[in-house]
C-alpha positions as CSV (number, residue, x, y, z in Angstrom):
1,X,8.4,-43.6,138.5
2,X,11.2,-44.1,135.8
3,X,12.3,-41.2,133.9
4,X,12.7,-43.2,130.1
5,X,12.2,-40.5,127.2
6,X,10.5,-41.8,123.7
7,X,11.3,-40.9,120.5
8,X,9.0,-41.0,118.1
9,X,9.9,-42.3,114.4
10,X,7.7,-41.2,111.6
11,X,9.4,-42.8,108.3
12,X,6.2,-44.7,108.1
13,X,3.7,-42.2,107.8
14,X,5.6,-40.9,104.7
15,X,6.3,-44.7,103.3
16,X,2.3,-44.4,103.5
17,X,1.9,-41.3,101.8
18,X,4.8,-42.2,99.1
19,X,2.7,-45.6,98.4
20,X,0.5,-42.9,96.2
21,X,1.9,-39.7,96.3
22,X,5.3,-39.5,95.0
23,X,4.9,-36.5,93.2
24,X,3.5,-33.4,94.5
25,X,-0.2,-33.1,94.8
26,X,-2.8,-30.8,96.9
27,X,-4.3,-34.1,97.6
28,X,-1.0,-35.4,99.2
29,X,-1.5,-37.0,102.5
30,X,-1.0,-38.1,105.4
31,X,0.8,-35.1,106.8
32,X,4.2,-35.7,108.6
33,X,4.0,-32.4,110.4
34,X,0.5,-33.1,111.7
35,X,2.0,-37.0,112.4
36,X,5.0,-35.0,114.4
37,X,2.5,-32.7,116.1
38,X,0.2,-35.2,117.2
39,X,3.2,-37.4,118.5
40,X,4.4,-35.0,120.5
41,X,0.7,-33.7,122.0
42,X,0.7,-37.6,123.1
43,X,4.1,-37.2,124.9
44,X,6.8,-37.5,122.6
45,X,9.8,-36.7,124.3
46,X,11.7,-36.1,120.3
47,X,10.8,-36.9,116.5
48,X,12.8,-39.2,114.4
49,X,13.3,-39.3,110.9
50,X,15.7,-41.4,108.6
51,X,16.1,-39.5,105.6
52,X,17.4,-42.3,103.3
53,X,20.2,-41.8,100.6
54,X,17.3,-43.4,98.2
55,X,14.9,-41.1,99.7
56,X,11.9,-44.1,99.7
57,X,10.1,-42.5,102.5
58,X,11.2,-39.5,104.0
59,X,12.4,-36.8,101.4
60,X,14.6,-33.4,101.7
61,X,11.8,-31.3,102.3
62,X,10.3,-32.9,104.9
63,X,12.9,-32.8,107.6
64,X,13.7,-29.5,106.7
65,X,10.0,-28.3,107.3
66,X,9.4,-30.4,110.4
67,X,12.4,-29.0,111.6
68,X,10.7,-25.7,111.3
69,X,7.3,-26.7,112.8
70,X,7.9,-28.6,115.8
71,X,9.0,-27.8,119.6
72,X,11.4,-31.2,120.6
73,X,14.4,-31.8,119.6
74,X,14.9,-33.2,115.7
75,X,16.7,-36.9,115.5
76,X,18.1,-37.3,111.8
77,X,18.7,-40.7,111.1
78,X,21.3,-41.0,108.3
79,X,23.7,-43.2,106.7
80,X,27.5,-41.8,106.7
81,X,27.4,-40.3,103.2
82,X,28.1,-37.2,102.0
83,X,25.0,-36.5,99.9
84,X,22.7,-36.7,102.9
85,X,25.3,-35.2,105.4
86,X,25.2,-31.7,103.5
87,X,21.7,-31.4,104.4
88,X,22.0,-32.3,107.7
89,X,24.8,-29.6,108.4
90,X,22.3,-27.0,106.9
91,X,18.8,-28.1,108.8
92,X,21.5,-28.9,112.1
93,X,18.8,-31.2,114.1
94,X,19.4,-31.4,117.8
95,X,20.5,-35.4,117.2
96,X,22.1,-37.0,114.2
97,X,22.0,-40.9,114.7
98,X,24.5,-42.5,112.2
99,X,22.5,-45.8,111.1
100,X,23.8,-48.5,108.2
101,X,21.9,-48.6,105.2
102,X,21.0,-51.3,102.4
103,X,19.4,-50.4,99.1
104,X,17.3,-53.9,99.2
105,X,16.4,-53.6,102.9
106,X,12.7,-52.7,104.3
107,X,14.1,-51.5,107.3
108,X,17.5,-50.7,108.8
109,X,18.8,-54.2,110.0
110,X,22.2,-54.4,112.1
111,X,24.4,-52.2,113.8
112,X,27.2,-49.8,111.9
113,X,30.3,-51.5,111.6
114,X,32.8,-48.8,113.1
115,X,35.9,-51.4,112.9
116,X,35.5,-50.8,109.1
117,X,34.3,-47.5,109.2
118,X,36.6,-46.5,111.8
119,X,38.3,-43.0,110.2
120,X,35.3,-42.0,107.8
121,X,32.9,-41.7,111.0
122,X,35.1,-40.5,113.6
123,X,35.9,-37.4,110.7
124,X,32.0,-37.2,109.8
125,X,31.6,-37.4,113.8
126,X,33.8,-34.3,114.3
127,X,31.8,-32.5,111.1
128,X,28.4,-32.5,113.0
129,X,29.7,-32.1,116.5
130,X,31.3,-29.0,115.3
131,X,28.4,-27.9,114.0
132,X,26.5,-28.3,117.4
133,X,25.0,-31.6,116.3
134,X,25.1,-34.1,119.1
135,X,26.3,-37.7,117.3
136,X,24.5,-41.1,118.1
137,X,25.9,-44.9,116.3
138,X,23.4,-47.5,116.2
139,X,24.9,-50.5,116.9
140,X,24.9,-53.9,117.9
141,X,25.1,-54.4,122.1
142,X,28.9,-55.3,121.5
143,X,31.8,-55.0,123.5
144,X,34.4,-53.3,120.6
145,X,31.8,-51.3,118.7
146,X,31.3,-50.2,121.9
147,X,34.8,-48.8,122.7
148,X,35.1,-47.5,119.1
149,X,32.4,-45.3,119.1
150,X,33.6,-44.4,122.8
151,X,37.0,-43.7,120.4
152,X,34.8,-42.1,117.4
153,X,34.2,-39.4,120.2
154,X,30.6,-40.1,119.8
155,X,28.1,-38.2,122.0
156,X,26.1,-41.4,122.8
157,X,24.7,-44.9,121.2
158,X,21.7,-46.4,120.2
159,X,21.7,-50.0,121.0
160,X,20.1,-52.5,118.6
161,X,17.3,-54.3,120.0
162,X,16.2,-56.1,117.4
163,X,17.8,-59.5,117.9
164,X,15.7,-59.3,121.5
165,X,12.7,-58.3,119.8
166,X,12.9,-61.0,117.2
167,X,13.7,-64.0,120.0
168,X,10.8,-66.6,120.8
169,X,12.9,-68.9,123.3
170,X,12.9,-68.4,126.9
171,X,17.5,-68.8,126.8
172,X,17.6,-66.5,123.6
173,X,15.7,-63.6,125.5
174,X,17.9,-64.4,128.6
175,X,20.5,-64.1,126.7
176,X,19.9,-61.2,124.9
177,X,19.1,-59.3,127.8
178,X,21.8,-59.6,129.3
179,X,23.8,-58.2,126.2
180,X,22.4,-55.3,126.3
181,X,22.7,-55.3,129.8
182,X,26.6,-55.3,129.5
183,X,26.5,-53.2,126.6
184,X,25.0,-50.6,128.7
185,X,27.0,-50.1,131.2
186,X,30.3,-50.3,129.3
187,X,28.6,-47.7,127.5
188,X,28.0,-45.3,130.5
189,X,31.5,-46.5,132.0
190,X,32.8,-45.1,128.9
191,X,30.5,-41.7,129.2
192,X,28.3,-42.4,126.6
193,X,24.7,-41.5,127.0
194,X,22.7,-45.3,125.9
195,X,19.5,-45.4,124.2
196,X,17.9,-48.0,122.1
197,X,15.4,-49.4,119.5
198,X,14.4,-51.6,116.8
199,X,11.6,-53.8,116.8
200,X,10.6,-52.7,120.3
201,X,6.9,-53.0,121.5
202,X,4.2,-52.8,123.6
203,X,5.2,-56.9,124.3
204,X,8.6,-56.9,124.6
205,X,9.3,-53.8,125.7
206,X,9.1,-54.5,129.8
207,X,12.3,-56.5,128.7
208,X,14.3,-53.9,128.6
209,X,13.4,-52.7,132.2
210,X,16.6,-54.8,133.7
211,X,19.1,-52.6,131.2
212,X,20.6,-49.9,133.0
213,X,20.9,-46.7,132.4
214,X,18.6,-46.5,129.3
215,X,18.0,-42.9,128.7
216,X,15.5,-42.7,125.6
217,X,13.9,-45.6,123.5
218,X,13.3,-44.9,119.6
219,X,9.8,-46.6,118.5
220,X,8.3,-46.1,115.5
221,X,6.4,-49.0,113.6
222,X,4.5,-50.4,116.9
223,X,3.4,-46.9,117.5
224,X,2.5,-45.9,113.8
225,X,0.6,-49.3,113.7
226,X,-1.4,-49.0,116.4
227,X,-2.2,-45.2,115.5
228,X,-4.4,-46.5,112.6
229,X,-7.0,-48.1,115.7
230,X,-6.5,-45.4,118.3
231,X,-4.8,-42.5,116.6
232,X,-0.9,-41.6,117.0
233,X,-2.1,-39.4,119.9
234,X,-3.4,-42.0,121.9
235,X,-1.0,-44.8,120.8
236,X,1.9,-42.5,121.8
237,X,0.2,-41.7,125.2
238,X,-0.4,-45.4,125.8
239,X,3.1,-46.5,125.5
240,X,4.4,-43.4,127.6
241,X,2.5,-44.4,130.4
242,X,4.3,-48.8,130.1
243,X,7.5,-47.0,129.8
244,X,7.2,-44.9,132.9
245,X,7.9,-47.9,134.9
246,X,11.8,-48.3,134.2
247,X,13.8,-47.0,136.8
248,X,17.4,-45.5,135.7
């Protein structure tokens, strides 16, 4: 049996409960700890958030209380700005994954450029590493993003699966695949620790059972979808049990 880890994103729990509550209420729901909890009763192996500079779904208060309330380690999804990196050095989750970040986007599209970003993330990378913050880049299953977050002294990457997830022809897929394939082990040749997500489901996801190496997939819209038919328990469980077929 493989040993593949899942982490759990929440961001659309709260984009649910922001749809009506964006001011405090005692009516306010759904409840990201409870969401958290139940995730990680299902099997959750970590809990991801994004907390946004324009704070659309996930706000301050909420990473810092699940932080608080939960037993697995905290991924903070973030954009490289200061605003946001101030709280993460004072709620210090176990992960902090630096992601790109669009105003007019939905969701997170695209890998960080590090060739433009080169010196700005290799200095906010030394902030949080100092700090005890293990450092992630989400980016694209490329050869010299690669090597720069290799250079970035980053801890590991999160390879961006969402050009495989969106392909429909038989040579795209193929082709994709074996992107990430090489992305991943330059990766681990280069001592990074690989995980990946985006757009990864219960359909695709046996695609990724070729890439080497993988060491945690980050789900969150497939699961939180499929929670509102069989609860976020039982949707977390479910996929647990297809991923337990990779093999390192």
């Amino acid at each position: 049996m493989g040993s593949l880890k899942l982490g759990v994103n929440i961001d659309h729990v709260a984009t649910l409960r922001q749809a009506r509550y964006k001011e405090h209420s005692h009516n306010i729901e759904p409840d990201l700890i409870q969401a958290a909890r139940l995730a990680i009763k299902g099997g959750a192996d970590s809990i991801t958030v994004h907390l946004r500079e324009d704070r659309r779904h996930v706000q301050d208060s909420d990473v810092y209380n699940i932080r608080q309330s939960i037993d697995k380690p905290l991924n903070l999804e973030m954009a490289n700005v200061n605003n946001v990196l101030e709280h993460a050095l004072k709620i210090s989750p176990d992960y902090v994954c630096l992601v790109p970040e669009k105003r007019e986007e939905i969701t997170t599209e695209g890998g960080l450029d590090i060739v433009s970003n080169y010196n700005s993330l290799k200095e906010t990378t030394k902030i949080l590493q100092d700090k005890g913050i293990l450092v992630s880049y989400f980016i694209d299953p490329d050869y010299e993003q690669i090597n720069l977050a290799a250079e970035c002294n980053a801890n590991m990457v999160e390879l961006h699966t969402g050009r495989l997830a969106n392909a429909s022809e038989l040579s795209e897929i193929d082709s994709e695949v074996k992107r990430l394939i090489s992305a991943s082990e330059n990766a681990r040749n280069l001592d990074l620790i690989v995980n990946a997500g985006h757009g990864i489901n219960s359909s695709n996801v046996n695609l990724l059972f070729d890439v080497p190496y993988l060491n945690e997939l980050n789900v969150g819209h497939h699961l939180i979808s499929n929670s509102i038919f069989i609860g976020i328990e039982n949707s977390v469980r479910e996929f647990k049990k297809e991923i337990s077929r990779y093999a390192v």
